[in-house]
C-alpha positions as CSV (number, residue, x, y, z in Angstrom):
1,X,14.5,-5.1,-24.7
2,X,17.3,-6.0,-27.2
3,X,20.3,-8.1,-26.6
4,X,20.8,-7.1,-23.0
5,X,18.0,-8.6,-22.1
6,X,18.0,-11.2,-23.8
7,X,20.7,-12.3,-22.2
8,X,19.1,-11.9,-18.7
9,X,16.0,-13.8,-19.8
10,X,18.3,-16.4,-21.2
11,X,20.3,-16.4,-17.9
12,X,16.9,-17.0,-15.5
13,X,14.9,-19.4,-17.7
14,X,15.9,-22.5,-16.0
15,X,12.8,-21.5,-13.9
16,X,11.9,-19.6,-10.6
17,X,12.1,-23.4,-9.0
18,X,13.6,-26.3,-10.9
19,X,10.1,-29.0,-10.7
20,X,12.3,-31.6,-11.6
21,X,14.3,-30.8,-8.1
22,X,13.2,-33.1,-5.0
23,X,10.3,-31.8,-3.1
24,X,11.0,-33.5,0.2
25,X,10.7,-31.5,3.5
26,X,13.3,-29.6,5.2
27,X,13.8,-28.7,9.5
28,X,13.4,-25.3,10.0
29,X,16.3,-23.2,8.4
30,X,18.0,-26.4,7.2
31,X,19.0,-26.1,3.1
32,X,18.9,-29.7,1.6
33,X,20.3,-30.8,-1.7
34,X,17.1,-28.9,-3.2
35,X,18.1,-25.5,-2.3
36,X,19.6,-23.7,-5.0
37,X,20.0,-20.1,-6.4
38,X,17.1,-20.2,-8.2
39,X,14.8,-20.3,-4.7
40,X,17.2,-17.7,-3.7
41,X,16.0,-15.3,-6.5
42,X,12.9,-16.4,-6.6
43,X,12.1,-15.1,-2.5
44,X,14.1,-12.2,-3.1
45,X,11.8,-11.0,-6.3
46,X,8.7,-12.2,-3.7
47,X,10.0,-9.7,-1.3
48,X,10.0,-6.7,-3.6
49,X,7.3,-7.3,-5.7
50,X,4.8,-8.5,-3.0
51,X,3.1,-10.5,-6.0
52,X,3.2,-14.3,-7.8
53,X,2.5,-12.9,-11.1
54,X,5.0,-10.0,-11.2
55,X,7.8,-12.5,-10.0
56,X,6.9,-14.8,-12.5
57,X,6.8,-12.2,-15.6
58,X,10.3,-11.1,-14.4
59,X,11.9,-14.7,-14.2
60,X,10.1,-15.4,-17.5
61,X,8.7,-18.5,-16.3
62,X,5.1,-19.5,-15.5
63,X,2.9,-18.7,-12.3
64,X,3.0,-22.8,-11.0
65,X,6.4,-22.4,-11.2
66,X,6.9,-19.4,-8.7
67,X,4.1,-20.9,-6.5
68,X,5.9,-24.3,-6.7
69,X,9.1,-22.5,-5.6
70,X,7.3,-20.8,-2.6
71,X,6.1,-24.1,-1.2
72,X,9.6,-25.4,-1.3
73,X,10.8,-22.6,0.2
74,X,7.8,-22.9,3.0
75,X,9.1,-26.3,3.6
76,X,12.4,-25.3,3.7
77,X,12.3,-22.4,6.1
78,X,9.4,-24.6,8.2
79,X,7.6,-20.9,7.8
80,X,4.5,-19.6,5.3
81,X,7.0,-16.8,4.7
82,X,4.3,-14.5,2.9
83,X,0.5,-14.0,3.5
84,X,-2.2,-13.0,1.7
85,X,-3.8,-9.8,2.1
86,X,-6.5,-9.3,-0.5
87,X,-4.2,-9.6,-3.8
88,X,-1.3,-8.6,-1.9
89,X,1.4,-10.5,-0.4
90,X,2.4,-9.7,2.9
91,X,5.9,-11.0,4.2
92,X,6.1,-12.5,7.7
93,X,8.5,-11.8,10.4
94,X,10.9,-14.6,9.3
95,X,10.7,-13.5,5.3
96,X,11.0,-10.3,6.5
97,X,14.7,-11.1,8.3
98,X,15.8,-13.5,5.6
99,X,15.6,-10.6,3.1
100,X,18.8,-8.4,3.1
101,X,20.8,-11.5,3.8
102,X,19.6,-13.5,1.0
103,X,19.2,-10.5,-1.0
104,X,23.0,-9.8,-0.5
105,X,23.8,-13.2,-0.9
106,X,22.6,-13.3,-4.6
107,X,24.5,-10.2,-5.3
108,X,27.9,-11.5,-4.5
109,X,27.2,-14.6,-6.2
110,X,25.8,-12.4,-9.5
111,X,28.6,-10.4,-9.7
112,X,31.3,-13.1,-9.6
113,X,29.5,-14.5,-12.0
114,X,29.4,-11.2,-14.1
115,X,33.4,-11.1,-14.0
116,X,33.6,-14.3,-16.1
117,X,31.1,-12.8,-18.6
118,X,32.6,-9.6,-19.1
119,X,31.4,-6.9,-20.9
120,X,33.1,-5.0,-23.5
121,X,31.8,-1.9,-23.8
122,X,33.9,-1.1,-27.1
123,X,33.1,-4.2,-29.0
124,X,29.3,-4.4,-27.8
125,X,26.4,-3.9,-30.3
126,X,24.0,-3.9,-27.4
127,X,20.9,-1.5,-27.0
128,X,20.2,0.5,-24.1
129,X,16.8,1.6,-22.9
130,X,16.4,4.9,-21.0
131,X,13.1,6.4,-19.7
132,X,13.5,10.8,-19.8
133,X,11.7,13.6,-20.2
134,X,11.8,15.7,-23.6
135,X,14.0,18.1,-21.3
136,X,16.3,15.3,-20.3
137,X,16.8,14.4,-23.9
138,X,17.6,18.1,-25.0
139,X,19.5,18.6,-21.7
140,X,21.7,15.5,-21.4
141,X,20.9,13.3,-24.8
142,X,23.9,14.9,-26.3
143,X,26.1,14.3,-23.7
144,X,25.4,10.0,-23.5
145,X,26.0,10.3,-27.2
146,X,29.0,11.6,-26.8
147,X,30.7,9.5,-24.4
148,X,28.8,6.5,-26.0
149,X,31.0,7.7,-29.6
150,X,33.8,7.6,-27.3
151,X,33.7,4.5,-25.5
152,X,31.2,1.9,-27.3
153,X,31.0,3.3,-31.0
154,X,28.3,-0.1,-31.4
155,X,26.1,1.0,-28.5
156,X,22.5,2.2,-29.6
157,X,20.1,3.9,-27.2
158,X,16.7,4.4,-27.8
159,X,14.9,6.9,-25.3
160,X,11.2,6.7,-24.1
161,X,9.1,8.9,-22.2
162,X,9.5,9.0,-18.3
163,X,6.0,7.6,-17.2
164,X,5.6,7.7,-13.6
165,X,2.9,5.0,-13.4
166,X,5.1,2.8,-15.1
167,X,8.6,3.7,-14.4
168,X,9.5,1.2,-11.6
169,X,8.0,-1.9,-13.4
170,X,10.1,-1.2,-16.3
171,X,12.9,-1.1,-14.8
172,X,12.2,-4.0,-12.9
173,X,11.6,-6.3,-15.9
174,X,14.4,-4.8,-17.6
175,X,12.6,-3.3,-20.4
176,X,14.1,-0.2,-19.5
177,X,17.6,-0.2,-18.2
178,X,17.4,3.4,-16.6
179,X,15.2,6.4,-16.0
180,X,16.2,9.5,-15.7
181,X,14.2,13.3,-14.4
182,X,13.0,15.1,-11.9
183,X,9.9,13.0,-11.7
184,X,9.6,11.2,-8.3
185,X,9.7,7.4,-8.6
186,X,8.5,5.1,-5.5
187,X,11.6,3.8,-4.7
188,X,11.0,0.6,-3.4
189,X,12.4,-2.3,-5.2
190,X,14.8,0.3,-7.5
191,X,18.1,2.1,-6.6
192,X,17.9,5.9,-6.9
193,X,21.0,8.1,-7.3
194,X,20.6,11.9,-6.9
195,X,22.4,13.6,-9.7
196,X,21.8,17.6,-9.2
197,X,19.3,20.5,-8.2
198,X,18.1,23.0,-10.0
199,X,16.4,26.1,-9.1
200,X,14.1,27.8,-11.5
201,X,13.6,30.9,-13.8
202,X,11.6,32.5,-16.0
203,X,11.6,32.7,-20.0
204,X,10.6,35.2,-22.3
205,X,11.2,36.7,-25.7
206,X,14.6,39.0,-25.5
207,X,12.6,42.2,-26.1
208,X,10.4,41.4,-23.5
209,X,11.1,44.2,-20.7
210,X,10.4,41.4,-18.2
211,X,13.9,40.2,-18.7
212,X,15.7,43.8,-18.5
213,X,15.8,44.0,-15.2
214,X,14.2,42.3,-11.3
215,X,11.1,41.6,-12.4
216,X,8.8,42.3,-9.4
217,X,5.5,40.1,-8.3
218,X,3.4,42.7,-10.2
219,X,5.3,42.0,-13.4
220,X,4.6,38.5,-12.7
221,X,1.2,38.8,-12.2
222,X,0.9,41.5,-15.1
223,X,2.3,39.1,-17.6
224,X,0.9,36.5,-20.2
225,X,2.1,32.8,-19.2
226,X,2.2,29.6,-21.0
227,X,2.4,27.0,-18.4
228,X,3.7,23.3,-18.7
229,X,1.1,20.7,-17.4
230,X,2.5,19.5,-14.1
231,X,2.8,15.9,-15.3
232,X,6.0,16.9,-16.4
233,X,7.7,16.6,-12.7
234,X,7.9,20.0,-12.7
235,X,5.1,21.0,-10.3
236,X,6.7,23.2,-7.4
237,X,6.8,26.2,-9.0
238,X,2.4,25.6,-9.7
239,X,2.2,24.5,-6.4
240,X,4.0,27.9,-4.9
241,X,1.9,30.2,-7.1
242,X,-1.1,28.5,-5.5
243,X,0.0,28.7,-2.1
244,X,1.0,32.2,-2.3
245,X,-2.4,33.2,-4.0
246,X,-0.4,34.7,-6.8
247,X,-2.4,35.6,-9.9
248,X,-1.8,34.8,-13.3
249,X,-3.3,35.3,-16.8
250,X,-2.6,32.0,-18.6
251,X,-3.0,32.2,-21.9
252,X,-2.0,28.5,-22.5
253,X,-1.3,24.9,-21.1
254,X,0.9,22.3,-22.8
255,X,2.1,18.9,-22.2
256,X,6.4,19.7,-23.0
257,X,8.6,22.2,-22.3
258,X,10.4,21.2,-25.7
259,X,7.7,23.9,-27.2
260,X,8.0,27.3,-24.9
261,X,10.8,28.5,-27.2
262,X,8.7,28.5,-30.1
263,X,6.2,30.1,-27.9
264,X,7.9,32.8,-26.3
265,X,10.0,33.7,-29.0
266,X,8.6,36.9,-31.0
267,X,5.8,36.9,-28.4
268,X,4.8,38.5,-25.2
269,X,4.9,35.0,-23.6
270,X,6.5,34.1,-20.3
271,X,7.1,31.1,-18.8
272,X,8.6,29.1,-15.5
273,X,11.5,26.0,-16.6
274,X,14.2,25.0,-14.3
275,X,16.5,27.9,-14.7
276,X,19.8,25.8,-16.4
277,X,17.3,24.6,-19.2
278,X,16.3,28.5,-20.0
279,X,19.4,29.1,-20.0
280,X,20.2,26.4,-23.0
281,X,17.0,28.0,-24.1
282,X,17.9,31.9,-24.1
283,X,21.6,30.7,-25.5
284,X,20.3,28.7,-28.5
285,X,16.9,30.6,-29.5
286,X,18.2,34.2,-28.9
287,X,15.8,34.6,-25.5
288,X,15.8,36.2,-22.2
289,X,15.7,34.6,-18.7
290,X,14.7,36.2,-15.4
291,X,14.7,35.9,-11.5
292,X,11.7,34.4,-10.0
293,X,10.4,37.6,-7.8
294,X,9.0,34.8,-5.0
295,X,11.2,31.7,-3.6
296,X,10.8,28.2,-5.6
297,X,12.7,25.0,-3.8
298,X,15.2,23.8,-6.3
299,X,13.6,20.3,-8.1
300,X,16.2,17.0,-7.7
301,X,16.8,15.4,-10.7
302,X,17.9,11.9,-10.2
303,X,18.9,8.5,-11.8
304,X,16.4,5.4,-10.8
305,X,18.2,1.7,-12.0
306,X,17.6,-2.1,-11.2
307,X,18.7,-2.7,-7.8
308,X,22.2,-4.2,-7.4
309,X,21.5,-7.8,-7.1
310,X,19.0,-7.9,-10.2
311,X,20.9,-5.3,-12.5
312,X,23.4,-6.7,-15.4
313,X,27.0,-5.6,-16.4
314,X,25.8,-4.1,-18.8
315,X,23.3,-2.4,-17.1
316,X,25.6,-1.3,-14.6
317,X,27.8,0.4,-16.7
318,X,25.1,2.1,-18.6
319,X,23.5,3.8,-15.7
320,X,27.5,4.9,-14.8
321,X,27.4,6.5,-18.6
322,X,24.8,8.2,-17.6
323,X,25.8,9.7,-14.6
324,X,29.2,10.5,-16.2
325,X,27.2,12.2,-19.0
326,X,25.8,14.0,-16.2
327,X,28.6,15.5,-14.6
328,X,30.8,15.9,-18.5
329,X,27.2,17.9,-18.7
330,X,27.8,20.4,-15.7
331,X,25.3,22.2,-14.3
332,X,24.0,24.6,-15.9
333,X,25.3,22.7,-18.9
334,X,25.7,22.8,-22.9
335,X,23.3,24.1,-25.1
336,X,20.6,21.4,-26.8
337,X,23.5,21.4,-29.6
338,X,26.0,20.0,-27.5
339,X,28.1,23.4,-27.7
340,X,29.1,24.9,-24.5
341,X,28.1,28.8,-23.9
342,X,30.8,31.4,-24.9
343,X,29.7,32.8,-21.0
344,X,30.6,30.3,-19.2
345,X,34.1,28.9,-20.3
346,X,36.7,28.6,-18.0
């Protein structure tokens, strides 16, 4: 990933379960001379990943190596701890209560041993890693590069593209330090903080008569749309029109709502965005925006990060950038150019 992790690659290494350490037996529950953090990490990772090989590719060591580490910990614990369910692991009653005290155990000890490897955000050169959506980048990318000028003048981010499928595992390994979107991540094994909600709108050309006024269902229905593929995490609006039986003459699909002001603009194009990105829209491209004339649930937008006990300083302090960026952002925000709109100064 960079020099962040780097470092936490460097810091694990010394292996999911030293095989140098003595092997010898333990009573039930008893932690002899062999028990050490590693095993601790090593049955925590077990827990959340529910598989040998993930563990491994996250510790950075070899498969033996975790499976060595699980028979320790079998001996150890006088318990087979996980199961095998096709080519799933399945934690047993006792793995299941060891969890969240082990777990929290590793945090305290990671964290005290974060404070003697401080990070300095203004002298760092590191490079973050944050998963988004081409509507998080023009919606809040300006805003992290602000602060970042700010407070760590060295810091470089590079942004990748919020994939679902993948999301959780990259934050998990710690190729990507955060994600960031509407987009709904399974949350097990990651933190998730909610950041906002936004409702949506519609967007059209500024001479479109759609925008002068209420547009009613028949306008709606009357209109040309471009639609955004629902890929995007912005599906409730598609989901409403098909639930309601509205009808619509789509005239295109496309993959990013980065493009509808192009579209729109000079056309009689309409389209359906979360309402404080047409507004950063109408403001910057000379458009219109519009009332929805049925009801659409506001879409969360939230921030997913390595749980507590896995995630690095640094790490921690990015995702806090983030969500700082967030709220310096306001919602509805600043325009893709990082200027705020005349309308809405205090």
């Amino acid at each position: 990933m960079g020099s962040v992790e780097s470092r936490r690659r460097n810091g694990m290494k010394r292996g999911a379960g030293d095989e140098s350490a003595p092997e010898d037996g333990a009573a039930a529950g008893a932690l002899d001379p062999g028990f050490d953090l590693n095993l601790v990490r090593t049955f925590v990772l077990l827990h959340e990943t529910l598989s040998v090989t993930r563990t491994a590719e996250y510790l950075g060591v070899r498969q033996p190596t975790v499976s060595h580490s699980l028979g320790r910990l079998r001996r150890l614990f006088d318990d087979p701890l996980f199961t095998r369910e096709g080519r799933t692991l399945v934690p047993t009653r006792a793995a299941r209560r060891l969890y969240a005290p082990l777990r929290d155990a590793l945090q305290n000890v990671d964290q005290a041993l974060s404070r003697t490897r401080h990070f300095d955000a203004a002298t760092s050169d590191a490079t973050f890693t944050v998963a988004m959506s081409s509507l998080g980048e023009v919606r809040f990318l300006p805003s992290v590069l602000e602060l970042l000028a700010t407070e760590a003048p060295g810091v470089r981010v590079e942004s990748v593209g919020l994939d679902r499928e993948a999301a959780v595992e990259q934050l998990l390994s710690g190729s990507v330090d955060a994600a960031f979107g509407s987009v709904e991540l399974p949350s097990a094994g990651v933190s998730r903080m909610p950041l906002f909600r936004s409702g949506y709108a519609l967007l059209a050309d500024a001479a479109n008569p759609i925008v002068g006024g209420e547009p009613t269902l028949a306008d709606f229905e009357a209109a040309r749309h471009v639609v955004v593929a629902t890929a995007s995490g912005h599906g409730v609006p598609e989901a409403v029109v098909e639930r309601l039986g509205i009808r619509r003459r789509v005239l295109v699909r496309v993959g990013h709502f980065a493009v509808l002001p192009t579209l729109v603009r000079g056309s009689d194009l309409v389209a359906v965005l979360p309402e404080d990105i047409a507004r950063i829209f109408a403001a910057d491209f000379g458009l219109g925006t519009a009332a929805l004339p049925f009801e659409v649930p506001p879409v969360e937008v939230a921030l997913y990060c390595r749980p507590e006990h896995m995630a690095t300083e640094e790490q921690r302090w990015f995702a806090d950038l983030i969500r700082r960026a967030v709220v310096l952002e306001g919602t509805p925000g600043r325009g893709a150019g990082g200027a705020r709109h005349p309308e809405r100064e205090p």
